[in-house]
Backbone bond lengths (Angstrom), bond angles and torsions (degrees), N, CA, C in turn:
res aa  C-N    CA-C-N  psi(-1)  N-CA   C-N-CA  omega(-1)  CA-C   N-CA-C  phi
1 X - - - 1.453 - - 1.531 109.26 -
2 X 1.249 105.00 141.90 1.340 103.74 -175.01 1.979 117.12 -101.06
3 X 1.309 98.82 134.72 1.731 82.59 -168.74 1.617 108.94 -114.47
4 X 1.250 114.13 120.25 1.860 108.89 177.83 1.631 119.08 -87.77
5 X 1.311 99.74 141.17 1.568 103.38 -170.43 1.386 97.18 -89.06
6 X 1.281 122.13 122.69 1.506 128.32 -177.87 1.355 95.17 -63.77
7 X 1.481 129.74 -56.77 1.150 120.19 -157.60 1.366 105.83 -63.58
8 X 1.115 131.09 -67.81 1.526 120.26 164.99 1.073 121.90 -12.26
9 X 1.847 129.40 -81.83 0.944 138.29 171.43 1.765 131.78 -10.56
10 X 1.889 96.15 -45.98 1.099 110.80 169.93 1.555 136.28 -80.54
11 X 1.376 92.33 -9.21 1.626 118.71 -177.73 1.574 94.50 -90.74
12 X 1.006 118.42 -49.41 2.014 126.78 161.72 1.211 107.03 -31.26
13 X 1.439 113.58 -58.02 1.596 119.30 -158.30 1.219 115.06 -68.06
14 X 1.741 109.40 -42.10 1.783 135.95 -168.67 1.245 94.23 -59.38
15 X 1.469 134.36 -62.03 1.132 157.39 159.12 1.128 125.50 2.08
16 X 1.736 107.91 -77.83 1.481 137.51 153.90 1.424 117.91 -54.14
17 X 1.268 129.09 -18.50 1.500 140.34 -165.52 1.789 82.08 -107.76
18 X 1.040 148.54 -34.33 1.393 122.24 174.54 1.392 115.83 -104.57
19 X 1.286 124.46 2.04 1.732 130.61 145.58 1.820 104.10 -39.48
20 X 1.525 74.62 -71.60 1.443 91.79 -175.92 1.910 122.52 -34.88
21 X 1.428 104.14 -55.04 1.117 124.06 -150.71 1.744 93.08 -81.96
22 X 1.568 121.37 -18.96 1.198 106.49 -159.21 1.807 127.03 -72.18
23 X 1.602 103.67 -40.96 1.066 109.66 168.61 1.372 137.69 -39.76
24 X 2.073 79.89 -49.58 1.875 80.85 -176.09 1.654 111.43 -79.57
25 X 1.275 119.70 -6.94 2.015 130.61 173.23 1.618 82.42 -65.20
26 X 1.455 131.62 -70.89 1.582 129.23 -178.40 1.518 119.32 -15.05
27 X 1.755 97.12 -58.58 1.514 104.00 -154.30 1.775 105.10 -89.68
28 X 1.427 102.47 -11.33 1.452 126.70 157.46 1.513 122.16 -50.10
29 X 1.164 98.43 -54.25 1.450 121.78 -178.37 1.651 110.02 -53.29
30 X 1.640 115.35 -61.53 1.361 129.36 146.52 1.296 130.06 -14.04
31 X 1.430 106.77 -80.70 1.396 100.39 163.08 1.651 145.41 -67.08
32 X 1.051 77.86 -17.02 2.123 100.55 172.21 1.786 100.16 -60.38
33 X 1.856 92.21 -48.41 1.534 91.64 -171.11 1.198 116.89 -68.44
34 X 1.571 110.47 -37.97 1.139 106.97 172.44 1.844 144.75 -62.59
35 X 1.627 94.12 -22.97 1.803 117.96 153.86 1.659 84.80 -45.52
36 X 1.291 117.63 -100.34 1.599 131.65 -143.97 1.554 112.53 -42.09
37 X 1.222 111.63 -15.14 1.545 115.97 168.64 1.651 116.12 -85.58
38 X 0.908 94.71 -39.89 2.000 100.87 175.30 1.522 115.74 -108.02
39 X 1.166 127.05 34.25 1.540 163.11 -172.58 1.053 110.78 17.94
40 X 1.629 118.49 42.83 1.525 96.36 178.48 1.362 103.53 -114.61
41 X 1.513 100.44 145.37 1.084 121.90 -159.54 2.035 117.47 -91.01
42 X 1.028 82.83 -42.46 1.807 86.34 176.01 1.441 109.54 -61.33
43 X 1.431 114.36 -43.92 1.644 103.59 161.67 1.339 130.24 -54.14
44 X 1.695 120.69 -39.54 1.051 125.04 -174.89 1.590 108.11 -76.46
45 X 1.770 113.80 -7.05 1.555 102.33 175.29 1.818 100.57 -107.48
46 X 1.244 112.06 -17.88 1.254 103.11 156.47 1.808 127.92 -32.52
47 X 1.650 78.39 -81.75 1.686 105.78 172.71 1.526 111.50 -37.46
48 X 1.121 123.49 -43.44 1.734 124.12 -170.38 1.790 87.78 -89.63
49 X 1.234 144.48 -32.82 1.307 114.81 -166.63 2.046 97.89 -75.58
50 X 1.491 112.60 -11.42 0.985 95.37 -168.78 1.137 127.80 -83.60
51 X 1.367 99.60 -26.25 1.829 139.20 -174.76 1.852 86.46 -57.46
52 X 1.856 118.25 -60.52 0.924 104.08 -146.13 2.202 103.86 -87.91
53 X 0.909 93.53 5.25 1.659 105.80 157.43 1.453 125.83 -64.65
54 X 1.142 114.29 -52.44 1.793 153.18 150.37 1.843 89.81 -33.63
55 X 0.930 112.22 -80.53 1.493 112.17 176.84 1.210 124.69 -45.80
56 X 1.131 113.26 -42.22 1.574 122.54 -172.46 1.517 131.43 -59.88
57 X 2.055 92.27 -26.36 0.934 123.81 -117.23 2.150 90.39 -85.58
58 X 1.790 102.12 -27.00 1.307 118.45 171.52 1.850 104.88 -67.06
59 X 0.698 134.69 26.60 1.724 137.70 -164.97 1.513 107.72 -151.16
60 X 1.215 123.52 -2.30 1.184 118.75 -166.82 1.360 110.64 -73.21
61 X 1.316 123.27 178.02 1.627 115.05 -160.08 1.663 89.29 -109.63
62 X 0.917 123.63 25.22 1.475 121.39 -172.86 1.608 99.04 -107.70
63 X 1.522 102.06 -44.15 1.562 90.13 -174.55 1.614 100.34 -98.26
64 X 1.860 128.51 -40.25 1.368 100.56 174.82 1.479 129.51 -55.33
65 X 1.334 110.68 -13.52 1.524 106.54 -177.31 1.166 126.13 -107.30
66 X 1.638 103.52 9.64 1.536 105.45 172.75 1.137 122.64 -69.15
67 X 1.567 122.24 137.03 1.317 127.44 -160.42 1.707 112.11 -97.84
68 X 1.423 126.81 -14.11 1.190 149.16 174.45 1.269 131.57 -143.76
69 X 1.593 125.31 170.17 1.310 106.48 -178.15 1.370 129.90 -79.49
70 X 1.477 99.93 -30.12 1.721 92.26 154.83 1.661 149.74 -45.42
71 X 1.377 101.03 -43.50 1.626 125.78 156.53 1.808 97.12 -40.07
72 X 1.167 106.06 -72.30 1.562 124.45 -165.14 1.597 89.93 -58.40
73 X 1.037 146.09 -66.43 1.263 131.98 -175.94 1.502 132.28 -42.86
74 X 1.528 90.61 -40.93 1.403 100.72 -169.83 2.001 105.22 -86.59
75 X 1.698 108.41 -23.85 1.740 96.22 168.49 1.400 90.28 -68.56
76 X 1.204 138.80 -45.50 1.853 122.12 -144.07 1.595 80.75 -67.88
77 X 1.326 145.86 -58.21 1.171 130.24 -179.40 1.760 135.79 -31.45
78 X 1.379 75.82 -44.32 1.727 92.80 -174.33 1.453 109.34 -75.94
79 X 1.508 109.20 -52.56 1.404 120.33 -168.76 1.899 104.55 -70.88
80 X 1.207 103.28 -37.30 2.200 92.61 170.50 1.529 114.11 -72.84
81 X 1.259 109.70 -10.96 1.706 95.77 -174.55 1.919 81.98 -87.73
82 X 1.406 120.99 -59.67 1.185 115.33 -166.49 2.091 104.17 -53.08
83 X 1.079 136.75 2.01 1.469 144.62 146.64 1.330 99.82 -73.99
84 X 1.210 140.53 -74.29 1.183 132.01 -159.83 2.017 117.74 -52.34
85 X 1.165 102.76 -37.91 1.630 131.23 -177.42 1.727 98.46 -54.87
């Protein structure tokens, strides 16, 4: 029988959830910079609330509190499309 270490699993997921997350923090980065050059500011606090969502995104209560691997499957599902969005 095979046995999965949740905690691992979830350290897998965090992992994969900032693969994920990195590019679009990149292309984030871009446009943030690009706010601070043409000074607008509501974009540039836009852009950072989004960045810091992106961050968050390893902490979420979906994957620390998943109780199995299914749970855990189904946030890593939810939570990369909501990266992709």
């Amino acid at each position: 029988m095979i046995t999965i270490n949740l905690t691992k699993a979830k350290n897998i997921a965090k992992d994969n959830l900032r693969t994920k997350r990195a590019p679009v923090l990149a292309s984030l980065d871009v446009a943030f910079m690009r706010a601070v050059e043409s000074g607008n500011t509501s974009l540039q606090t836009a852009i950072a609330e989004q960045k810091q969502e992106l961050r968050d995104i390893t902490s979420h209560t979906s994957i620390t509190g998943a109780s199995n691997v299914d749970s855990l499957k189904t946030a890593m599902t939810t939570l990369i499309e909501q990266i992709k969005s």
